[in-house]
C-alpha positions in Angstrom: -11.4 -38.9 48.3 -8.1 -37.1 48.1 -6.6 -39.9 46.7 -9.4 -40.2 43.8 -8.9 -36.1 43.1 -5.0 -36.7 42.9 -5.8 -39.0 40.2 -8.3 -36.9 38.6 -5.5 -33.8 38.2 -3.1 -35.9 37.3 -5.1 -37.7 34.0 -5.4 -33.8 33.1 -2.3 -32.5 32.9 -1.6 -36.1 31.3 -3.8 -35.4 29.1 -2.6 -31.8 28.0 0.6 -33.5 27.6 -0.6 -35.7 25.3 -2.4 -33.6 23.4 -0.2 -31.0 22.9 2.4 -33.6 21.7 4.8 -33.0 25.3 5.3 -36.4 25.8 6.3 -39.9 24.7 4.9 -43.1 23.9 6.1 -46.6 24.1 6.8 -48.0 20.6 4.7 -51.1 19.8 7.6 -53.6 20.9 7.9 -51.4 24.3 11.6 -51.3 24.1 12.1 -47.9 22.2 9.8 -45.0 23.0 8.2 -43.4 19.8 8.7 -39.7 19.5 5.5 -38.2 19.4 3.8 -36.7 16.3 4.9 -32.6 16.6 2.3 -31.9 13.7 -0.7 -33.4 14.7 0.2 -33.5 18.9 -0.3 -37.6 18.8 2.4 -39.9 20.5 1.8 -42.9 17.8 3.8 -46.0 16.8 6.6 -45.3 14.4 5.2 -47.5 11.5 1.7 -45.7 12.0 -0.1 -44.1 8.9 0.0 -40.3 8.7 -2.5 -39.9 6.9 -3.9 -36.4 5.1 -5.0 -33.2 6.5 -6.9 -30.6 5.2 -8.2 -27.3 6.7 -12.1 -26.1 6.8 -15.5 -25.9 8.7 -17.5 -28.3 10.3 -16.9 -27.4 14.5 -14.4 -25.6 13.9 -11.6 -24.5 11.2 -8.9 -26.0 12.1 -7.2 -29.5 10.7 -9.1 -32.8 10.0 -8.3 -36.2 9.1 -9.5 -38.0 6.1 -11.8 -40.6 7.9 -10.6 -43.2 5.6 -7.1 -43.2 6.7 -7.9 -41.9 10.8 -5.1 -43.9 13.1 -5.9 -44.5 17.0 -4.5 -41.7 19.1 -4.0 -38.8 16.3 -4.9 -35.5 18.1 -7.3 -34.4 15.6 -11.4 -35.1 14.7 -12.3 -38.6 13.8 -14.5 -40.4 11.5 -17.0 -38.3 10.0 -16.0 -34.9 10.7 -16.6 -32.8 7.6 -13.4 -32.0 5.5 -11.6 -28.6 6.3 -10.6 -26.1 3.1 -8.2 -23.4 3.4 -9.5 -20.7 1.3 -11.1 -22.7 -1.3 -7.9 -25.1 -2.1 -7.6 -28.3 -0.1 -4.0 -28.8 1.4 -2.4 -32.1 2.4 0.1 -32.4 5.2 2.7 -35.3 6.3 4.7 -36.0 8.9 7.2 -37.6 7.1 9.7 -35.1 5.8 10.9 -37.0 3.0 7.5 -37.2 1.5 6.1 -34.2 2.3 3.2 -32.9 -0.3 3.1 -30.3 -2.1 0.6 -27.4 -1.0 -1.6 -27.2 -4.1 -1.7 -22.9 -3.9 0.4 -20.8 -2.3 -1.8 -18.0 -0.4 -0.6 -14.9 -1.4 -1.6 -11.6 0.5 -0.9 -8.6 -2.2 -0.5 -5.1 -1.2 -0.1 -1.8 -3.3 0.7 2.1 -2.6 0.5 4.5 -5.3 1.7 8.1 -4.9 -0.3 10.0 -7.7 -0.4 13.8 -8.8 -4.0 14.8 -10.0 -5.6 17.8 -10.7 -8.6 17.2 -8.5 -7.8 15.4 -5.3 -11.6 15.2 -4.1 -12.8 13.7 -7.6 -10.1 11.9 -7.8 -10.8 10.3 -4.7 -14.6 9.4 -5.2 -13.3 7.8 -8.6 -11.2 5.7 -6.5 -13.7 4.8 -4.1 -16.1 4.2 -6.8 -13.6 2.3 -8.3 -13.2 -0.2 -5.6 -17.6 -0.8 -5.1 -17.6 -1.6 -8.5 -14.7 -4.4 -8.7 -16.6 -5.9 -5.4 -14.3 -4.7 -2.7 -14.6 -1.4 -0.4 -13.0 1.5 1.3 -11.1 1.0 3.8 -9.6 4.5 4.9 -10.0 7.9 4.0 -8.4 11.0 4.3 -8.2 14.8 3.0 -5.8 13.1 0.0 -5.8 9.8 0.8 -7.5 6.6 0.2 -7.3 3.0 1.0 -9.3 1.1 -0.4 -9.6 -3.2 -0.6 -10.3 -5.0 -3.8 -10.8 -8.9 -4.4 -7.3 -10.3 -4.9 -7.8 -11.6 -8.8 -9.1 -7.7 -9.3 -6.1 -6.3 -8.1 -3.6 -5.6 -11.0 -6.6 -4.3 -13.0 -7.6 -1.9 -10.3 -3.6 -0.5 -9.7 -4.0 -0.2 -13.5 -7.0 2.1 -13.5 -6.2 4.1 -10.7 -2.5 5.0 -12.5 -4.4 6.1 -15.4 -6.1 8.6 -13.0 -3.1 10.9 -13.0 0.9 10.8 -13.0 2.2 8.2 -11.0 5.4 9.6 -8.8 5.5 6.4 -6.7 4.7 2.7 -7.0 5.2 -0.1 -4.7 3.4 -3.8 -5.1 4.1 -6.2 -2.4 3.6 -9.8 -2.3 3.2 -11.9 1.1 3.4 -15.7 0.7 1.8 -17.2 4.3 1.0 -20.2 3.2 2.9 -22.3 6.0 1.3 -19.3 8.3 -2.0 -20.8 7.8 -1.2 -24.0 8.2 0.8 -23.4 11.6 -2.5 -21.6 12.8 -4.5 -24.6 11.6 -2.5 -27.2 13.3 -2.6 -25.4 16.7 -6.4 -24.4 16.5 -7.5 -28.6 15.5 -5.5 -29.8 18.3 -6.5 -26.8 20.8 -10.0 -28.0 19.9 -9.6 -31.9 20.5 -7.9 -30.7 23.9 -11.1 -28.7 24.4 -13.6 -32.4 23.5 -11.4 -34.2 25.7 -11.8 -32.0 28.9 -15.4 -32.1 27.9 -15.7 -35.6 28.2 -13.9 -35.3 31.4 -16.0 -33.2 32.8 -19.1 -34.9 32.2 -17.4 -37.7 34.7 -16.1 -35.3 37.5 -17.8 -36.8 40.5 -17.2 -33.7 43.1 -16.8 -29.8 42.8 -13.3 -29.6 43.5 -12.9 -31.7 40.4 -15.3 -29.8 38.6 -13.4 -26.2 39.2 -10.2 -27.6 38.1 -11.9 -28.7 34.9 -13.6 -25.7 34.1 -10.4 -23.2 34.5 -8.2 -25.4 31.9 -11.6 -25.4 29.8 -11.9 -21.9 29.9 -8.3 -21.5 28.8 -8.5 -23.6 26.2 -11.7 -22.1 24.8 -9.9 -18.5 25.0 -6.9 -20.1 23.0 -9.4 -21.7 20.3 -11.5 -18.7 19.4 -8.4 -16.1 19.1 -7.0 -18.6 16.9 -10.5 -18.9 14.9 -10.2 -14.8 14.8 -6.6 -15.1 13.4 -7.3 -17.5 10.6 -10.5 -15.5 9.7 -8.2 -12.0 9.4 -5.4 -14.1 7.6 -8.4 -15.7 4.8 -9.4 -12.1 4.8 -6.5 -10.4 3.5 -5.5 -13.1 1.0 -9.2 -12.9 -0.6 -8.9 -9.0 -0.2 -6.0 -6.7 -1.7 -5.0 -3.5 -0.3 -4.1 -0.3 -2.0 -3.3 2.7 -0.7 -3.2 6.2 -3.1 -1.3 8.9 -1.7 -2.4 12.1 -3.9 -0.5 15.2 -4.8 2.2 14.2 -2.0 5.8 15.5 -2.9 8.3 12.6 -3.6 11.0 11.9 -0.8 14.6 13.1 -1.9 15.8 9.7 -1.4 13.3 8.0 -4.0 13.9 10.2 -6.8 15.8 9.0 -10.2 18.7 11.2 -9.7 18.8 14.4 -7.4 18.9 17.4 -9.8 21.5 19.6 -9.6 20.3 22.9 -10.5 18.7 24.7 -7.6 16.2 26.9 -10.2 15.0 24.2 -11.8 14.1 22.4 -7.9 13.0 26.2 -7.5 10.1 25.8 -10.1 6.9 26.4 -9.1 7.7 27.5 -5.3 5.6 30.4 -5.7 2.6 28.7 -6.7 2.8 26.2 -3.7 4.2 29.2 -1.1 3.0 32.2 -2.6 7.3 33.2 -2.6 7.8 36.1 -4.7 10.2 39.4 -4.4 9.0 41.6 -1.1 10.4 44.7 -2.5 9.8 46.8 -6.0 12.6 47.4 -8.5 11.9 49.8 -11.4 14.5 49.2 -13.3 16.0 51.3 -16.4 18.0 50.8 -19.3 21.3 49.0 -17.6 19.0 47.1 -15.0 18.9 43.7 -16.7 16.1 41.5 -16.1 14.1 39.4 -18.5 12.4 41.4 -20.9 8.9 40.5 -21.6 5.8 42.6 -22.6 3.4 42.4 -19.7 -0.1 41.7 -20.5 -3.0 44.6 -20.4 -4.2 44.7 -16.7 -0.9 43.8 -15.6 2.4 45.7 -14.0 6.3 44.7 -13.9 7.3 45.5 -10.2 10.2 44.4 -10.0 13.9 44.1 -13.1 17.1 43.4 -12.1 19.8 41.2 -13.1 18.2 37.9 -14.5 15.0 38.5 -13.0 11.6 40.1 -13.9 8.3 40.1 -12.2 4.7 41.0 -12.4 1.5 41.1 -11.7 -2.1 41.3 -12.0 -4.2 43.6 -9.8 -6.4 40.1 -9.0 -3.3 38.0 -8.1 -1.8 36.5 -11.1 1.5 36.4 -10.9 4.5 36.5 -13.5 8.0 35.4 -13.1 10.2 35.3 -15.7 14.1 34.4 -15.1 17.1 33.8 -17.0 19.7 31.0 -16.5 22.9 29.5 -18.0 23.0 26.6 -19.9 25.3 23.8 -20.5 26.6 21.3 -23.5 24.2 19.2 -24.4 21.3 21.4 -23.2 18.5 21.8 -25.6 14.8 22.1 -25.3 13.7 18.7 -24.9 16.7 18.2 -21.7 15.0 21.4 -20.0 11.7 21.2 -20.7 11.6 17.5 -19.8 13.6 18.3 -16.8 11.1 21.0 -15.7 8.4 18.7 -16.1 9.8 15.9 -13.2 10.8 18.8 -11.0 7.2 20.3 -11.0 5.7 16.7 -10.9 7.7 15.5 -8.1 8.8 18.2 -6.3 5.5 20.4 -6.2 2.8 17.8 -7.3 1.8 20.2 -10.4 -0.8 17.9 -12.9 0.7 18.6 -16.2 -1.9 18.6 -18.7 -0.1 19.5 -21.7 3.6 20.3 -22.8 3.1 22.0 -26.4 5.9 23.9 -28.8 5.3 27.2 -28.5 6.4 30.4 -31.1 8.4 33.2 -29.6 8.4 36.2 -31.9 12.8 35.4 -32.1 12.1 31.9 -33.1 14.2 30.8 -30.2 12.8 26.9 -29.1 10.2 26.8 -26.7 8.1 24.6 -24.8 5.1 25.6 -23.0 3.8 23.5 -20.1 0.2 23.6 -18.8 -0.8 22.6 -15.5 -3.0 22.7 -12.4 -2.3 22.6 -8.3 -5.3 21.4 -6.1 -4.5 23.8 -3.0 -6.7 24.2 0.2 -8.1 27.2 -0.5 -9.0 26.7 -4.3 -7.8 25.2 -7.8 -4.9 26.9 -9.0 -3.8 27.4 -12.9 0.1 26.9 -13.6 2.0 28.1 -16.9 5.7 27.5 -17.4 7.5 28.8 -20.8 10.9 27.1 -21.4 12.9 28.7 -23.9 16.7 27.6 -25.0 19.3 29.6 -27.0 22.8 28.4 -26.9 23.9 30.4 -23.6 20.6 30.7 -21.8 17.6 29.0 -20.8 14.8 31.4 -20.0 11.8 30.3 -17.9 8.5 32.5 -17.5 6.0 30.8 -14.6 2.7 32.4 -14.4 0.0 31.3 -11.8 -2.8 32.4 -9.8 -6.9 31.2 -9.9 -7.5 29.1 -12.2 -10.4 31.1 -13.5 -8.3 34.2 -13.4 -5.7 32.4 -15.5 -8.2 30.9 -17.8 -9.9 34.3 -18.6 -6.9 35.5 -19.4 -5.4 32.9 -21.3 -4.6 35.1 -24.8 -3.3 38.2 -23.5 -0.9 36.0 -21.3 -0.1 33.4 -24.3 1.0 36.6 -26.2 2.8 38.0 -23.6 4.9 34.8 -23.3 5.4 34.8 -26.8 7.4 38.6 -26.2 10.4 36.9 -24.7 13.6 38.1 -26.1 15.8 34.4 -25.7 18.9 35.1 -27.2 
């Protein structure tokens, strides 16, 4: 009886071997051992037919065999096993590496991250949600200004399309994954995990004492383990090449180290820090006649609190603030430079949603710009104004910000306080 159970062990690790392409077969002359097959796990004759290989479902979905061209001792199904697809497109295999097929479509797993700047981050974010349900896909994650959402693979470009148009896009980043030899490694391993799996079956069924029978069952079980985490695999890797991601960052600040060009003037980085901080002077200054500042006519309801130097600021009794400053300006600086400049600080820097950037009359004539936007902040919509006005040795900038109903209400008494300026 010993004798008979030291045979049985060793026709199972003999036949793990062999399966698992770890050994070596005589050749069909029996002088020169044939290497065995490191594809398909088979130790078959070196003039034997490789035949083709395709991945799909039947038992399992690993590799299969045509039946028309199945040799004795490949470690894959046999004669009428139902063809395998990987993903919809067939794929043929050969051993030989001079005449190895081409794969008929490369899998591609595609991958996007936008980093947009809206003016409403919750309705921005159902209309990307929404966005994804209708193209056939879902959401995947969501956050206070985040969202990532999954989108059938031929849907994607259209859907990265139509959620850039949803605001100003401050970041982009499309990635492209090809795992097409991924899928087939995974195939490969889970058909010949599964014909090692059949084969201690059959064993099994012929295991004549308990001993035998234990020793069956714990490579079995192993084996079974190895098959279905390799069935989860390919099942995750199908998913994401039916299934693009994107991810939209919203109103998030852009890194330093992915901007254009750093800009070099600290007040134009400066812009809009009091509408994101709530930073303004923490003292009053009068001023007089040699005090300097900006001068600007402050709007009814309104008081300057503080002149001096290049700066003037004021203020409503409701929280509206006005800051009006004066800077130097450099060859080559016109309107368009500065007001274009203003516009990519506030976008990337603060996250501002610039709704309009307009000429605008000062009573001088001096060239202006006036830029309109809006900050969605935790405790409320904001309204953002920002006059940009260029003579030859100054560039004069008025921000004005508060509640966006506050700023709205009193759009015309502010519009024709801007227009006061003195540029010169």
């Amino acid at each position: 009886m010993m004798r008979i159970g030291y045979f049985f062990t060793a026709a199972i690790v003999a036949l793990l071997m062999v399966s698992t392409g770890c050994v070596e077969s005589p050749s069909s002359d029996g002088n020169e051992p044939a290497t065995a097959n490191p594809v398909l796990g088979n130790a078959g004759a070196d003039n034997q037919d490789t035949g083709n290989v395709s991945r799909g479902g039947g038992g399992g979905s690993g590799f299969t065999q045509s039946p028309d061209t199945a040799a004795p001792g490949y470690g894959v199904t046999g004669a009428g096993a139902n063809p395998l697809i990987l993903s919809g497109v067939p794929l043929t295999l050969s051993t030989d590496a001079t005449s190895q097929p081409a794969v008929a479509q490369h899998l591609i797993v595609y991958s996007g991250a936008l980093n947009l700047v809206v003016s409403d981050v919750a309705d921005t974010l159902d209309s990307i949600r929404q966005l994804a349900i209708s193209s056939g896909g879902y959401m995947d994650e969501l956050s206070a200004s985040a969202i990532t959402v999954r989108v059938p693979a031929a849907k994607f470009d259209g859907a990265v399309a139509a959620v850039a148009k949803m605001g100003e896009v401050t970041n982009r980043q499309i990635k492209a994954s090809d795992v097409t030899e991924e899928m087939r490694d995974l195939d490969i391993r889970l058909a010949n995990s599964e014909q090692i799996r059949d084969n201690l079956l059959k064993i099994l069924a012929t295991a004549q004492n308990v001993e035998d029978t234990l020793k069956v069952e714990t490579q079995l079980e192993r084996v079974t383990e190895t098959v279905e985490l390799l069935k989860g695999k390919i099942r995750y890797m199908q998913s994401q090449v039916e299934y693009s991601s994107l991810r939209v960052q919203l109103n998030s600040p852009v890194p330093q180290n992915q901007m254009v060009a750093v800009i070099p003037f600290a007040w134009v980085r400066d812009l809009g820090q009091g509408l994101v901080s709530g930073l303004t002077e923490t003292h009053t200054e009068k001023g007089g006649w040699f005090s300097g500042g900006v001068a600007i006519d402050m709007p009814p309801g309104y008081i300057r609190y503080y002149q001096l130097d290049d700066l003037t600021e004021g203020m409503s009794a409701d929280g509206v603030m006005i800051k009006a400053q004066r800077h130097d300006n450099y060859a080559g600086g016109d309107i368009t430079f500065w007001s274009e400049l203003a516009h990519r600080a506030l976008v990337e820097n603060r996250s501002v949603a610039i709704s309009g950037q307009t000429d605008f009359s000062l009573r001088n004539h001096t060239p202006a710009k006036l830029i309109d936007g809006t900050k969605d902040i935790s405790n409320g919509k904001y309204g953002y104004l920002l006059l940009v006005a260029v003579s030859s040795d100054n560039v004069y900038t008025v921000e004005i910000w508060g509640d966006k109903t506050l700023v709205d209400k009193d759009r015309a008494a502010l519009e024709k306080s801007l227009a006061s300026v003195d540029a010169r």
